[in-house]
N, C-alpha and C positions, 0 to 999 in steps of 0.2 A: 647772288650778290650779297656779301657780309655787310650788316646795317648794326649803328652804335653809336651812342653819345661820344664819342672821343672826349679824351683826356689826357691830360698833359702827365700824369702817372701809367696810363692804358700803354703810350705810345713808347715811354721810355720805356716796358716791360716787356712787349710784343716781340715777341718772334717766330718763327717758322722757316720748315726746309724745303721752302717754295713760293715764287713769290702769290704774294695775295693782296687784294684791294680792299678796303672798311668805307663807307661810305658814312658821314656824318648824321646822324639824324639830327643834328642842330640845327646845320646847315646844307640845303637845301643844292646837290652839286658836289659839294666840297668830298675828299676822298683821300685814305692816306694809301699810300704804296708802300707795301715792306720787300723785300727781298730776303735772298737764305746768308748773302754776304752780311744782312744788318741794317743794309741801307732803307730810310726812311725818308718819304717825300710828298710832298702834297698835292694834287690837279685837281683841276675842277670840270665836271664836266656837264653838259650841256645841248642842246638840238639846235642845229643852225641850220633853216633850208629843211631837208630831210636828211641829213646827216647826224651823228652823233660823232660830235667832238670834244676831246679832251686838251686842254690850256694845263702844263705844268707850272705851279706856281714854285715850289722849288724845295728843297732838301731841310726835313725837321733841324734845324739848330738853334734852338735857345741861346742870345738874345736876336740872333739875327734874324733867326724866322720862327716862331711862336706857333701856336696853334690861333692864338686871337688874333695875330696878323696873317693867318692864313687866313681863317673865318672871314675878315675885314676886306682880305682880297678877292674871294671866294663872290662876298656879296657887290663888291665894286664889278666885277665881271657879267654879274648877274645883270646887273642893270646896262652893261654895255649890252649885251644878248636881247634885253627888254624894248631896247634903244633901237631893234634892226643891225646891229653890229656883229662881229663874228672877230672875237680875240685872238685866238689861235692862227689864223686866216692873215691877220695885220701883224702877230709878232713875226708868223716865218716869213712874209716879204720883208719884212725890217732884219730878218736875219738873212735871208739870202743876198738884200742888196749890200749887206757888210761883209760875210763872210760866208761860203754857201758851203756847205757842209756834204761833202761827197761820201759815197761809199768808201771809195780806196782808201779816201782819207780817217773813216771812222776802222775802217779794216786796219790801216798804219797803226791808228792808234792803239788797239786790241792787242796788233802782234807786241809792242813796244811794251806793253805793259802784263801784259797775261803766260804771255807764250816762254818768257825766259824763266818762268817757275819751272817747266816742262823738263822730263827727259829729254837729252838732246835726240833720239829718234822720233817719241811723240812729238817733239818741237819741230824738227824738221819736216815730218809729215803733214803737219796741219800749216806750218809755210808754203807747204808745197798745194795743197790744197785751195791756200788763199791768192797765191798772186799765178796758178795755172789755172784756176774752175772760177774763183768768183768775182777776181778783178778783172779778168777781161770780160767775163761778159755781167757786170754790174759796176763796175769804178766810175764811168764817169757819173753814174744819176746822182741825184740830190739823197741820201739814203732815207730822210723822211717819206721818199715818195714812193718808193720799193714796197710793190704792190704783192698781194700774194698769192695773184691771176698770175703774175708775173716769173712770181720764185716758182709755182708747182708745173709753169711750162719747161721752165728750165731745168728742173728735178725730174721732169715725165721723158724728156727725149735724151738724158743720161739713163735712165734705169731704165723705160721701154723701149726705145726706138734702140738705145745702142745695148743694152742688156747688162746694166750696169748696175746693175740691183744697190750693191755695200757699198760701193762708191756713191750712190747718189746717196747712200744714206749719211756715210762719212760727213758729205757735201753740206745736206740739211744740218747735221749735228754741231757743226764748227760759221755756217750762218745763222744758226741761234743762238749761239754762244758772244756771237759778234754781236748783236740787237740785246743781248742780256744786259750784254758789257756796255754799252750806248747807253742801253735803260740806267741802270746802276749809274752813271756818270754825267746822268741828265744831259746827253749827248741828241736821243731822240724821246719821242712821246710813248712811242709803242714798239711793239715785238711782231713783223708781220708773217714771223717762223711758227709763231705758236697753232696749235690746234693744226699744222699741216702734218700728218702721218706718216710713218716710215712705213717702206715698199719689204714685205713678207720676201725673205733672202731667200725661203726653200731649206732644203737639207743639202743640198749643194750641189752641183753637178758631177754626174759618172762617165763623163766623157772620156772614153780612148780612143786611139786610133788604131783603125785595122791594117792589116799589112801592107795593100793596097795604097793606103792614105799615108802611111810613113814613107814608104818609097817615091809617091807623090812630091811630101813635105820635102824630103832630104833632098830631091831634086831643085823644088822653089829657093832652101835655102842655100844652096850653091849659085843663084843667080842673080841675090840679093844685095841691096850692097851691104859694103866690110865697116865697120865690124858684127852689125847686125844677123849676117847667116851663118856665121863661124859661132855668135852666140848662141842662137838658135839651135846647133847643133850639140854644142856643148851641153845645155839644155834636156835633149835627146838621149845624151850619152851617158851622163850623172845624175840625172832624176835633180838635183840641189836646185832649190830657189831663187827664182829670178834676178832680185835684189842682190843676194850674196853675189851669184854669178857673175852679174854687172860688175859686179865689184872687187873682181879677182885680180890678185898683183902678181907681180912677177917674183918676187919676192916669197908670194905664199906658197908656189910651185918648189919643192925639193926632192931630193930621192931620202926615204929612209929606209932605214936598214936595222931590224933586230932579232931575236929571234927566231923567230918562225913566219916571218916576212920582210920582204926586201921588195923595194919598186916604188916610182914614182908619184906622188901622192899630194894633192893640195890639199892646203889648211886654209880652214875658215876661222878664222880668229873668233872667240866669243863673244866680244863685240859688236860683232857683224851678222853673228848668226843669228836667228830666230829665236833658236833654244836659248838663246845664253848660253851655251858651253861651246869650246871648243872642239871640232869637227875636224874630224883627215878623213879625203876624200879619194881611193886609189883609181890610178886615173890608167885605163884602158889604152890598148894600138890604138885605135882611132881615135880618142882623146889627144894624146901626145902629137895625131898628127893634127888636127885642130890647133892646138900648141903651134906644132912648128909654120903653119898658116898665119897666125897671128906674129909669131917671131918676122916674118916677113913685113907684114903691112906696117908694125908700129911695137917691131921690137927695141925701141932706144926709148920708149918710154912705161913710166912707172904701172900702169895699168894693162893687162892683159887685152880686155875689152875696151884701149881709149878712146876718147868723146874725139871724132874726126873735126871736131871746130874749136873746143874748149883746150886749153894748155892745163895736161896735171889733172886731167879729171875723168873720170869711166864716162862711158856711153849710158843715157840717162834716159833716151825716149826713142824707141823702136817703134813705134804707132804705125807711120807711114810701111817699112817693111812690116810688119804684122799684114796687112791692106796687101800688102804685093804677096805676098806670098797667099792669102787667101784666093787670090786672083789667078795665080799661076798653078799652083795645087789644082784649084776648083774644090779646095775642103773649105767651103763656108764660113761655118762655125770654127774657125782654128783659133785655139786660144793659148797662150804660153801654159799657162798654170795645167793643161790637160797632157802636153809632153812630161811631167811630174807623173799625174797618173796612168798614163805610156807606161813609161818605166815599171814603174811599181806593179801594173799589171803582168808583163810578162816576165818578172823577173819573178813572182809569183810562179807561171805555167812554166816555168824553166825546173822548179825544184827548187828553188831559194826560201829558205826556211823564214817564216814572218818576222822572228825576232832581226835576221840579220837585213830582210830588206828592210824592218824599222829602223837598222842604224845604218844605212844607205841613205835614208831618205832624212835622218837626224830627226825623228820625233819629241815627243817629250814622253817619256813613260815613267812608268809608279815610283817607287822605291825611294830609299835613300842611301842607309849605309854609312859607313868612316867613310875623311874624306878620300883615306888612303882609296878604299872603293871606288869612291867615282872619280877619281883620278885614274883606276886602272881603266874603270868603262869605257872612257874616251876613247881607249883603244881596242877595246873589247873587237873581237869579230873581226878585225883589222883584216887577217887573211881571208880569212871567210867571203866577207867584203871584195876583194881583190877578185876571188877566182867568182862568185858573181855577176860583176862590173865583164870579167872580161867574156865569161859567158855571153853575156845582155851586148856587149860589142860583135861579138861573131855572131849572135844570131840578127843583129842590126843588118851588118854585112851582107850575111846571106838573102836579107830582105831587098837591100840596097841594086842587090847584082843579080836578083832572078826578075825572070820575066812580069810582065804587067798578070797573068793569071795568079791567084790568090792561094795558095794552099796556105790556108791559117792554123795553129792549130789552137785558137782560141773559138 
């Protein structure tokens, strides 16, 4: 606990890239709050009962609020406390019988004010964050009351119970950013995020599936619903990322032709990709018939993969098929991201050289170069790539059509 005379020179000078608390030795309580945005504010704090409570008295501005008319409120408090009284206690019923200050509602105000600085992907993610993980299960409470018994049950059974490690973490990250924002806006008194730990990610998982298990899987997702198992497959078949995948158009499907390759190929716009660069993806027999599966269910509209409820929008949340197809499989553990390193495994034991399944799988790798260069690299490998893919489909195939005994040769 930092302890000091304050002064009305100390306070204008003060800063730091975190917040911190000074506690007055004048005055007995009194405390100034800095933050790393700049903001400065004063609470007094005090023991009521056996609790330790803090009364925000309000935001340093000369002439409106002084340090002597903190000091002055600081001791008028005191004597409420001396009295048997408890300040903090009588302003928030006077503010919840005025205006009760909800989570959702402090969460609204965050997005409204913070989130449109953002990339539109980080902006979208941490929307996505906010009104599917913490408005449902915290919007209606008072946010003052938002306990942090509370928050680390709700953080324990995303990362333990569902093994949701970086997602809980994301979670924690973006509700203390929320209580930062409160703080800074003298919205709430306190941060009840602080001092809760993030969950140790690992080095990640090495999960693949054995032959057994794909033929399993590729069954499940043939019984799931559309467009969900037709993803899933896709999935399977291209090694490419989830996200992009969701969000494949009809439009990104063309045939190209140059060179020393010819054949059907989606593009992942740079936009959309991970990399940042643009990605052509050659798309295999069993790809194209994928394709032509989906041309059936929801070929008049702009999306490959469309949301079967939403107008004009990809398919956005597979959770429930995820859940069926763990169930029909009987592969437990089935997780999207692990059909990725599927892929990449056996296109490995196939003979596919590392560079070419890293531009399968559109890494980020070293280099730089003119940009004439990385304009060619896009397409580097292009055929390479092709014969590949269509490798990694015929030995799918042959996995898909032999018997339930395993000859692996992993």
């Amino acid at each position: 606990m930092a302890k000091r005379k304050l002064t009305d020179v100390f306070i204008k000078s003060v800063q730091t890239d975190k917040r911190i608390e000074i506690f007055d030795t004048d005055t007995t309580g009194l405390a100034l709050r800095v933050t790393p945005t700049g903001h400065k504010s004063f609470f007094y704090r005090y023991r009521y009962g056996d609790k330790i409570k803090r009364y925000t008295i309000g935001k340093y501005s000369p002439p409106a609020l002084t340090l002597k008319k903190a000091r002055d409120k600081a001791k008028e408090l005191r004597v409420q406390v001396n009295n048997g009284k408890d300040p903090q206690g009588e302003k928030q019923k006077q503010k919840y019988v005025q205006t009760p200050l909800t989570f959702k509602k402090l969460a609204q105000k965050y997005k409204a004010t913070s989130l449109p600085t953002l990339r539109d992907k980080t902006q979208t993610e941490h929307e996505r964050i906010i009104d599917n993980e913490l408005i449902p299960a915290f919007g209606k409470m008072p946010a003052s009351e938002l306990t942090k018994t509370q928050i680390i049950s709700f953080l324990d059974k995303k990362a333990i119970d569902n093994d949701k490690k970086i997602m809980a973490n994301r979670i924690r990250a973006r509700l203390h950013s929320i209580f930062e924002f409160g703080l800074d806006k003298q919205i709430v008194d306190h941060n009840p995020v602080t001092n809760i730990k993030s969950y140790p990610e690992g080095s990640g998982r090495e999960r693949f599936f054995s032959e057994k298990e794909i033929k399993k899987l590729w069954e499940a997702f043939g019984v799931v619903n559309e467009p969900a198992g037709s993803l899933m497959k896709m999935l399977l078949l291209t090694g490419q990322r989830k996200t992009e995948t969701m969000n494949m158009m009809w439009e990104d499907i063309r045939h190209e032709k140059r060179k020393n390759f010819s054949g059907l190929v989606w593009i992942i716009p740079k936009d959309l990709a991970k990399s940042h660069r643009l990605h052509l993806v050659p798309l295999s027999h069993l790809a194209k018939n994928v394709l032509e599966q989906m041309r059936i269910v929801n070929g008049a509209k702009s999306y490959v993969f469309a949301s079967p409820v939403l107008n004009d929008s990809s398919i956005t949340d597979i959770s429930r098929s995820i859940k069926e197809v763990r169930t029909k499989s009987k592969v437990k553990d089935f997780k999207l991201h692990d059909l990725r390193r599927t892929v990449s495994t056996y296109l490995a034991e196939l003979g596919v050289p590392q560079e070419v399944n890293s531009k399968i799988l559109n890494h980020k790798t070293g280099g730089g170069g003119s940009q004439v260069t990385r304009l060619y690299n896009r397409y580097e490998y292009i055929k390479e790539r092709q014969i590949a893919l269509n490798k990694w489909a015929d030995k799918l195939q042959s996995i898909i059509a032999s018997e339930n005994e395993e000859v692996s040769f992993l």
